[in-house]
C-alpha positions in Angstrom: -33.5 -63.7 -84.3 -32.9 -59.8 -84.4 -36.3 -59.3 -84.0 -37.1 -61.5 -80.8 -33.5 -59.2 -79.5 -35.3 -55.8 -80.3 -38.5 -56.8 -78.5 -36.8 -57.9 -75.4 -34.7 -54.7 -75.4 -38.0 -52.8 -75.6 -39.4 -54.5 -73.5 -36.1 -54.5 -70.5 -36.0 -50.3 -71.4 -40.0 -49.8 -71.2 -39.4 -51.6 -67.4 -36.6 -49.7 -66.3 -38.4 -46.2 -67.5 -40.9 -47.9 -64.6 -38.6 -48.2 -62.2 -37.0 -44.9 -62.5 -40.4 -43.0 -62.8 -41.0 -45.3 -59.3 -38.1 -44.4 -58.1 -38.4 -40.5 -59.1 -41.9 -40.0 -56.8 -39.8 -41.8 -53.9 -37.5 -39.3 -53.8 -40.1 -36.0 -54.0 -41.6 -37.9 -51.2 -38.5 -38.1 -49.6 -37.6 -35.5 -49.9 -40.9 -33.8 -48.8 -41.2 -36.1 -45.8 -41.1 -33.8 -43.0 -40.0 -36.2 -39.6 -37.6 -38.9 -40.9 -37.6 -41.9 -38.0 -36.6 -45.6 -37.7 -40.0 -47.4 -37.4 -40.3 -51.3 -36.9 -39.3 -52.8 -39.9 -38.9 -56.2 -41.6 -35.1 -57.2 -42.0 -35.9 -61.3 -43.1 -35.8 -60.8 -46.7 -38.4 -63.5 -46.8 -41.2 -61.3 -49.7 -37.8 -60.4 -52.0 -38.2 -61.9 -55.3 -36.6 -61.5 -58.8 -37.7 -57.5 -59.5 -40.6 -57.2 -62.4 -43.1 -55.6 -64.0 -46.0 -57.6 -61.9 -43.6 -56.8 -58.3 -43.7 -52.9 -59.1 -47.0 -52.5 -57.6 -46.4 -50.6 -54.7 -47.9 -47.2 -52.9 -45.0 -45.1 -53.3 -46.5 -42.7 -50.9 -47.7 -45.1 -48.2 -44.2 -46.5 -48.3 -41.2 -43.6 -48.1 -43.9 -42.2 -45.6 -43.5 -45.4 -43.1 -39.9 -46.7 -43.5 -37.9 -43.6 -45.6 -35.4 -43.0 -43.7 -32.8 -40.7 -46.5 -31.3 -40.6 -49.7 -28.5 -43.1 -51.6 -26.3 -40.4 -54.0 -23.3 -40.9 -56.3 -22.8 -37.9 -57.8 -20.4 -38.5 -60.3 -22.8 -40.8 -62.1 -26.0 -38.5 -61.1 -27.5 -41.4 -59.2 -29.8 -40.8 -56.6 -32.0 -43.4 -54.6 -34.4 -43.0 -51.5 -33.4 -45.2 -48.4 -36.1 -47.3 -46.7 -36.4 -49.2 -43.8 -36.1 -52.7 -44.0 -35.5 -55.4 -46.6 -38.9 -56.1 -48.2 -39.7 -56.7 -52.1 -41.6 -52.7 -51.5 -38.6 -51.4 -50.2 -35.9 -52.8 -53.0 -38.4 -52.0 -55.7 -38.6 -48.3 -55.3 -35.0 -47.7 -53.8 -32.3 -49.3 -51.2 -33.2 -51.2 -48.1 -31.4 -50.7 -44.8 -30.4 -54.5 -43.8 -29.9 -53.9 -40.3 -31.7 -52.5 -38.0 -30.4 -49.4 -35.4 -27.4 -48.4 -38.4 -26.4 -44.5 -38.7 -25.3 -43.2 -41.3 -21.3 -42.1 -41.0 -21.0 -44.9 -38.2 -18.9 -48.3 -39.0 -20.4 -49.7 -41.8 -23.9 -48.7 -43.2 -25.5 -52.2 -45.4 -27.9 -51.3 -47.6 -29.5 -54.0 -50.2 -30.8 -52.7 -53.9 -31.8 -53.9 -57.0 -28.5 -54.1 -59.8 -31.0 -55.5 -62.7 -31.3 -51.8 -64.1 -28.5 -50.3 -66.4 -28.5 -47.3 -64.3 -27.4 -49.5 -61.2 -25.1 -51.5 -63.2 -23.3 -48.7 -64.2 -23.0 -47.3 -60.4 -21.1 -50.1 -59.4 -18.9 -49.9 -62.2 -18.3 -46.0 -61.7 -18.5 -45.4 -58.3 -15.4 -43.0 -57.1 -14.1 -42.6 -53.4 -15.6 -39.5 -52.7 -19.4 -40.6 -53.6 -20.3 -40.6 -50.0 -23.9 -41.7 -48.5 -26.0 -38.7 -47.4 
């Protein structure tokens, strides 16, 4: 039984290094984007399925290009996500969605949707302190 453990704990660490190597070009591209604007985006939630290997095939470039539209931090737990657009299986894999449309940052509330599967994530909820703030 240890055995069939060990496997799926490689396996679950070998897909969240994934992820965060996804989610590590999404922010250089963020961060390098040059005009960060709205653009039409999808809000339905309708392509979101259960985050896996097979669902990480994305163009990272392509997609912080069209719908990034900032960055996600917590500092006290050195997390740091790009913020897209639009609630689409793309978006979610690579970083945080925006779930409704026309939101600014610092105004009323600001709903973004994310994937929690990763130990990273988990651990953000858990941590998060009042003065992380969203940049």
């Amino acid at each position: 039984m240890s055995i069939f453990f060990l496997i799926g704990y490689l396996q679950q660490r070998s897909f969240e290094t994934s992820i965060a190597e996804i989610q590590a070009e999404a922010l250089t591209v963020m961060e390098n984007k040059e005009e960060i604007k709205a653009r039409p985006a999808d809000y339905s939630g309708m392509d979101v399925e259960t985050l896996e290997p097979g669902t990480l095939n994305v163009n990272v470039q392509d997609q912080v290009s069209q719908f990034g539209v900032g960055t996600f931090e917590i500092p006290s737990i050195g997390l740091k996500l790009p913020v897209l657009e639009g609630i689409t299986q793309a978006n979610i894999s690579i970083g945080v969605g925006t779930v409704k449309p026309n939101q600014a940052i610092g105004k009323g509330n600001f709903a973004l949707l994310g994937v929690t599967g990763t130990s990273v994530q988990k651990i953000a909820v858990e941590k998060r302190t009042t003065d992380d703030k969203l940049r």
